[in-house]
DOVEXZA-82812 format. One line per field, with one value per atom (N, C-alpha, C): atom name; x, y, z; residue number from 1; residue in one letter. Coordinates in nm, 2 decimals, padded with zeros to 4 digits, m for minus. Layout:
% DOVEXZA-82812
atom [CA, ...]
px [X, ...]
py [Y, ...]
pz [Z, ...]
seq [NUM, ...]
type [a, ...]
//
This chain:
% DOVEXZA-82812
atom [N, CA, C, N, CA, C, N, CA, C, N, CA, C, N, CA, C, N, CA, C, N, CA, C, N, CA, C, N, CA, C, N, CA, C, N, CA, C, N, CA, C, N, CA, C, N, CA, C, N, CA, C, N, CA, C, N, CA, C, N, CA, C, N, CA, C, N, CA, C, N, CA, C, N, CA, C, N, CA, C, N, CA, C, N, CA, C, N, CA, C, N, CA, C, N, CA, C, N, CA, C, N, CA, C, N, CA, C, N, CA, C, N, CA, C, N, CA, C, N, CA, C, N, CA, C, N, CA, C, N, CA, C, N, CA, C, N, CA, C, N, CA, C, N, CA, C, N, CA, C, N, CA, C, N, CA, C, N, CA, C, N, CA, C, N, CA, C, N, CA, C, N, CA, C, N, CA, C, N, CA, C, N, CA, C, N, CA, C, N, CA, C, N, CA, C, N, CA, C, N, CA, C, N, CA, C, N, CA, C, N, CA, C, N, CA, C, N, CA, C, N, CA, C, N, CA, C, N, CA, C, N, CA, C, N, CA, C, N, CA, C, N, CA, C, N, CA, C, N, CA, C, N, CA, C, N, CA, C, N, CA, C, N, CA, C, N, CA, C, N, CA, C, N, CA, C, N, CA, C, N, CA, C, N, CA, C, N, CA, C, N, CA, C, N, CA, C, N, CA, C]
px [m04.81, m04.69, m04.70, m04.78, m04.81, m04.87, m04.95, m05.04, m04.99, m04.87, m04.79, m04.76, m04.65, m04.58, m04.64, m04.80, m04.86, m04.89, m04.93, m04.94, m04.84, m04.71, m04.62, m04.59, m04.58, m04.61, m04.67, m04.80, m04.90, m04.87, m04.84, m04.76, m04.61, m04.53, m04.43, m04.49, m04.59, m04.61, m04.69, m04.80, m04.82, m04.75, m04.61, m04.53, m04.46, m04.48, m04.35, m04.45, m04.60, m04.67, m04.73, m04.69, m04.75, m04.61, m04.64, m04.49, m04.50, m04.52, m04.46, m04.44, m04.39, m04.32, m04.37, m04.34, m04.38, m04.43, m04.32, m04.41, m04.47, m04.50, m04.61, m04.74, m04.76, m04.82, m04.91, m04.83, m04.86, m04.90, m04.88, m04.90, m05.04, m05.11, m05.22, m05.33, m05.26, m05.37, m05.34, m05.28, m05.33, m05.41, m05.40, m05.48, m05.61, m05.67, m05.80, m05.86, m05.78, m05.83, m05.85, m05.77, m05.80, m05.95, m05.96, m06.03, m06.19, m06.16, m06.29, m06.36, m06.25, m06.28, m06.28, m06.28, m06.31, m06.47, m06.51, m06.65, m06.78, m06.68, m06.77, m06.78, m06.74, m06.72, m06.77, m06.77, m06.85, m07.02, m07.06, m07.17, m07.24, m07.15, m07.16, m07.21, m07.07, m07.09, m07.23, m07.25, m07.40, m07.52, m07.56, m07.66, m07.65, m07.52, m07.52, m07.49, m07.44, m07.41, m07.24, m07.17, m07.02, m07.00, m06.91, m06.86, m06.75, m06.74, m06.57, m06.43, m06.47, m06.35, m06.33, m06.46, m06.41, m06.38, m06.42, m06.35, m06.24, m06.17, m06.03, m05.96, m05.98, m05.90, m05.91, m06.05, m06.02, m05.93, m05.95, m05.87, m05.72, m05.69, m05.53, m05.51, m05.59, m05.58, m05.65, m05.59, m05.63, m05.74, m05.83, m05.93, m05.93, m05.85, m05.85, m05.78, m05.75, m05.73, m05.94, m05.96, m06.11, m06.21, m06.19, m06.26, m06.25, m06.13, m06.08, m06.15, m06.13, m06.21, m06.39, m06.45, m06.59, m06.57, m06.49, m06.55, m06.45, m06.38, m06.36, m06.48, m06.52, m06.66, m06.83, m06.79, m06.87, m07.02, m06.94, m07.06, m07.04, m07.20, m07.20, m07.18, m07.11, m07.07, m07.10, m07.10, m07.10, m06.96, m06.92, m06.79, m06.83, m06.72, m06.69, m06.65, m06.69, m06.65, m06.59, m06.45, m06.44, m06.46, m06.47, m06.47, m06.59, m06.72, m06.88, m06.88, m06.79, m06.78, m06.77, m06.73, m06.64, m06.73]
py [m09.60, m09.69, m09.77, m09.71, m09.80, m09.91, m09.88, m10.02, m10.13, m10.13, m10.18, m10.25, m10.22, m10.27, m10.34, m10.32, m10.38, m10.56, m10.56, m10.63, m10.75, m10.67, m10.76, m10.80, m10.75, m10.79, m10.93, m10.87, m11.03, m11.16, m11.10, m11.19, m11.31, m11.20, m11.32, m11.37, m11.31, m11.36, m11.51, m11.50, m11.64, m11.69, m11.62, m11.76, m11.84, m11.75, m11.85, m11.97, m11.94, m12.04, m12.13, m12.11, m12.22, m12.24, m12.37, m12.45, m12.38, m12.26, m12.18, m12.12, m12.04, m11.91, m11.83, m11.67, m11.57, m11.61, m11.65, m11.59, m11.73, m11.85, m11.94, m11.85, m11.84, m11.74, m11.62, m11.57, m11.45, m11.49, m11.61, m11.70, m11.79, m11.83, m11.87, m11.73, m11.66, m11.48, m11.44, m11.44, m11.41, m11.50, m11.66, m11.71, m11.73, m11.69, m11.69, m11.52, m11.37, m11.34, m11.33, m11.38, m11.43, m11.45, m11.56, m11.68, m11.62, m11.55, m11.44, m11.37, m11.33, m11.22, m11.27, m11.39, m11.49, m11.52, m11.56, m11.59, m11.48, m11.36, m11.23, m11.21, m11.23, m11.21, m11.32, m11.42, m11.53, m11.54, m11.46, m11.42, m11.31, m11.23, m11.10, m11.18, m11.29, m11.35, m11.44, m11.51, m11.58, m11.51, m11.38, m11.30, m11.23, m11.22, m11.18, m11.06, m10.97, m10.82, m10.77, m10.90, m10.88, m10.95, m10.90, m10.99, m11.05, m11.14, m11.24, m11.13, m11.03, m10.97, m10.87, m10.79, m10.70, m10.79, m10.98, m11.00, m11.02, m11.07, m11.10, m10.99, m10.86, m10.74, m10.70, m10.76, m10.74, m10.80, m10.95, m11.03, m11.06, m10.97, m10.99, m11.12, m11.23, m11.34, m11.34, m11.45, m11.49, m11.56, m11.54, m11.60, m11.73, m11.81, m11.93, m11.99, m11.92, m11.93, m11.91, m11.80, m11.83, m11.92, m11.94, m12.05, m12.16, m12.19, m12.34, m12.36, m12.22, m12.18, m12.22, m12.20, m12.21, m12.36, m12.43, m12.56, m12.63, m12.57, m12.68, m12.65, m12.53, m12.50, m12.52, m12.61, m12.64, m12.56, m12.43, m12.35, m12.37, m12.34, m12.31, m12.21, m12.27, m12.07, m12.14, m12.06, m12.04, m12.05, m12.15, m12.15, m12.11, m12.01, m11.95, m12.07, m12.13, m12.21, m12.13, m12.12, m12.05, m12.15, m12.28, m12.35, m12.28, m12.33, m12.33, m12.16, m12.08, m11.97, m11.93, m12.10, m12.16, m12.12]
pz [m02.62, m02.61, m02.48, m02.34, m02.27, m02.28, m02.36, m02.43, m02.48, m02.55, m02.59, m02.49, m02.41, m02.31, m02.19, m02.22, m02.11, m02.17, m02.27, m02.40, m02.41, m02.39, m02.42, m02.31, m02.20, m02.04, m02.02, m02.03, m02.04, m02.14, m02.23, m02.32, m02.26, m02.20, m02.13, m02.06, m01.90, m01.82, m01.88, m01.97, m02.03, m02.08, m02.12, m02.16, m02.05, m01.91, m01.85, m01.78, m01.77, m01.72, m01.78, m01.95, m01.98, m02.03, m02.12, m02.24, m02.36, m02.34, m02.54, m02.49, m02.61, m02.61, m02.67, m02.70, m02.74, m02.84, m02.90, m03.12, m03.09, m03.08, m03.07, m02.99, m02.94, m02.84, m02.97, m03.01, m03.10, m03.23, m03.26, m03.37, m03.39, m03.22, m03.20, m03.21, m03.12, m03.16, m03.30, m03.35, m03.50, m03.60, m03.60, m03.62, m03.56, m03.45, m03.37, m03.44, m03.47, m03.48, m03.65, m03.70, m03.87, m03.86, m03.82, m03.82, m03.79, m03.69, m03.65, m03.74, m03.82, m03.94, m04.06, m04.05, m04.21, m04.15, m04.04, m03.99, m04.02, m03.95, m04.01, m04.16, m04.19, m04.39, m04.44, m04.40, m04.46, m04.44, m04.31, m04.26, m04.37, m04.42, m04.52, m04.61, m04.70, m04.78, m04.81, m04.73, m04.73, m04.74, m04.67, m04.70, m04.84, m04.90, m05.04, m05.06, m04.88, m04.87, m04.89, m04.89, m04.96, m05.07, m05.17, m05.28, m05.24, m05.31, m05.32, m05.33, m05.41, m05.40, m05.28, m05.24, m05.10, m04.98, m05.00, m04.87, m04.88, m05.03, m05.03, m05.05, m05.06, m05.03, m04.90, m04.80, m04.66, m04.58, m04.60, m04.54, m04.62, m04.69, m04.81, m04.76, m04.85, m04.92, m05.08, m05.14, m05.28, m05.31, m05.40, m05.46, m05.41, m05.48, m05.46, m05.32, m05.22, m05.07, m05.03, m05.08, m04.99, m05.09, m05.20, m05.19, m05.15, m05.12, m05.02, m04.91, m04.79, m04.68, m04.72, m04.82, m04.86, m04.84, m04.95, m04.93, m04.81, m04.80, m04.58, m04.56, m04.46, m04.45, m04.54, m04.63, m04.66, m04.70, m04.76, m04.82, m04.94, m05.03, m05.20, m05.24, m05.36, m05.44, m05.58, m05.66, m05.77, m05.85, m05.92, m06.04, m06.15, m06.19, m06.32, m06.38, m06.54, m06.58, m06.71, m06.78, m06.90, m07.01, m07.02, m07.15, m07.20, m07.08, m07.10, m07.24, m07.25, m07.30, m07.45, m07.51, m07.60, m07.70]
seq [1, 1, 1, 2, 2, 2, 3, 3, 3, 4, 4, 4, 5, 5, 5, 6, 6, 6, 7, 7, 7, 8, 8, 8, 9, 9, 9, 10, 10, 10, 11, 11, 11, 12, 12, 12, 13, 13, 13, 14, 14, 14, 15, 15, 15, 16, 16, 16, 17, 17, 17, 18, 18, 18, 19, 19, 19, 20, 20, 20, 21, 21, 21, 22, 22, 22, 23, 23, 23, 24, 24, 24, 25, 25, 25, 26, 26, 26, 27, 27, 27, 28, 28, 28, 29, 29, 29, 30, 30, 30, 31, 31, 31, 32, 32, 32, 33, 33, 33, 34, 34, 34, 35, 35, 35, 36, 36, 36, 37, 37, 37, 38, 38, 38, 39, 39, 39, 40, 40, 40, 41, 41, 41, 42, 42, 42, 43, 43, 43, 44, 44, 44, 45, 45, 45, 46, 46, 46, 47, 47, 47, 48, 48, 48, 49, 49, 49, 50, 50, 50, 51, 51, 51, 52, 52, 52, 53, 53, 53, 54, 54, 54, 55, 55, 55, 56, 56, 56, 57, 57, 57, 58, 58, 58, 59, 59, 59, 60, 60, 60, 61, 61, 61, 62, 62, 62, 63, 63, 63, 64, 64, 64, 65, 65, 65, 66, 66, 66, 67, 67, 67, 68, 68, 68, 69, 69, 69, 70, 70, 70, 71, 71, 71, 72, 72, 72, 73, 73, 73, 74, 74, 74, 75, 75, 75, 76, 76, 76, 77, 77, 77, 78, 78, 78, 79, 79, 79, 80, 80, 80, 81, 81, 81, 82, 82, 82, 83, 83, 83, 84, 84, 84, 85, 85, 85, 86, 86, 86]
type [x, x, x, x, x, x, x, x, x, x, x, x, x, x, x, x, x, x, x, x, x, x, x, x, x, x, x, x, x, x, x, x, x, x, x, x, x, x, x, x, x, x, x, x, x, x, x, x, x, x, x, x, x, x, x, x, x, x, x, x, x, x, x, x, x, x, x, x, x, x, x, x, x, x, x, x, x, x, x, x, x, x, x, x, x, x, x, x, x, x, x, x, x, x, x, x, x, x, x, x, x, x, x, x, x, x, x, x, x, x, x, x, x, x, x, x, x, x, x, x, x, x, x, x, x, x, x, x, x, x, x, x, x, x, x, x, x, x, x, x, x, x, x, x, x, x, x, x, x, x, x, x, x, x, x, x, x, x, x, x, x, x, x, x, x, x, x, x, x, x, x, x, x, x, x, x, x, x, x, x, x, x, x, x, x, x, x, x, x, x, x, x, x, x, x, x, x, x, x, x, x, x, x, x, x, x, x, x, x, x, x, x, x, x, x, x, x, x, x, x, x, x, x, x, x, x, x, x, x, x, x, x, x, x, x, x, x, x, x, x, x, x, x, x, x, x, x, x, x, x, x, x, x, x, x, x, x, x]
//
């Protein structure tokens, strides 16, 4: 629980020296450490040692949220096409 409290400690004290506040604050570390862990899993994904689905059950997002992330980032995947099936 000290951990905690030390956490949130440093937490105000950067808020009163900079211009935000807490949940802005808590809101940039959660997106920095997303972001980290979409890098490592895309790293997986490229060597071919993760699938599409264990990263989007790691990172609880949707299919179609990481392939968005693919092409911002500008990697190739592979589309399911269902007509081609016809």
């Amino acid at each position: 629980m000290s951990n905690l409290k030390d956490i949130k400690s440093e937490i105000e004290k950067y808020a009163n020296d900079s211009n935000l506040t807490e949940l802005q604050i808590v809101e940039k570390l959660e997106k920095h450490y997303f972001d980290k862990k979409v890098n490592a899993n895309l790293k997986l994904y490229k060597l071919g040692k993760k699938k599409v689905r264990e990263i989007t059950k790691d990172l609880k997002i949707s299919h179609r949220k990481f392939y968005q992330i693919l092409e911002k980032k500008n990697i190739g995947y592979k589309k399911y096409n269902k007509s081609d099936l016809k």
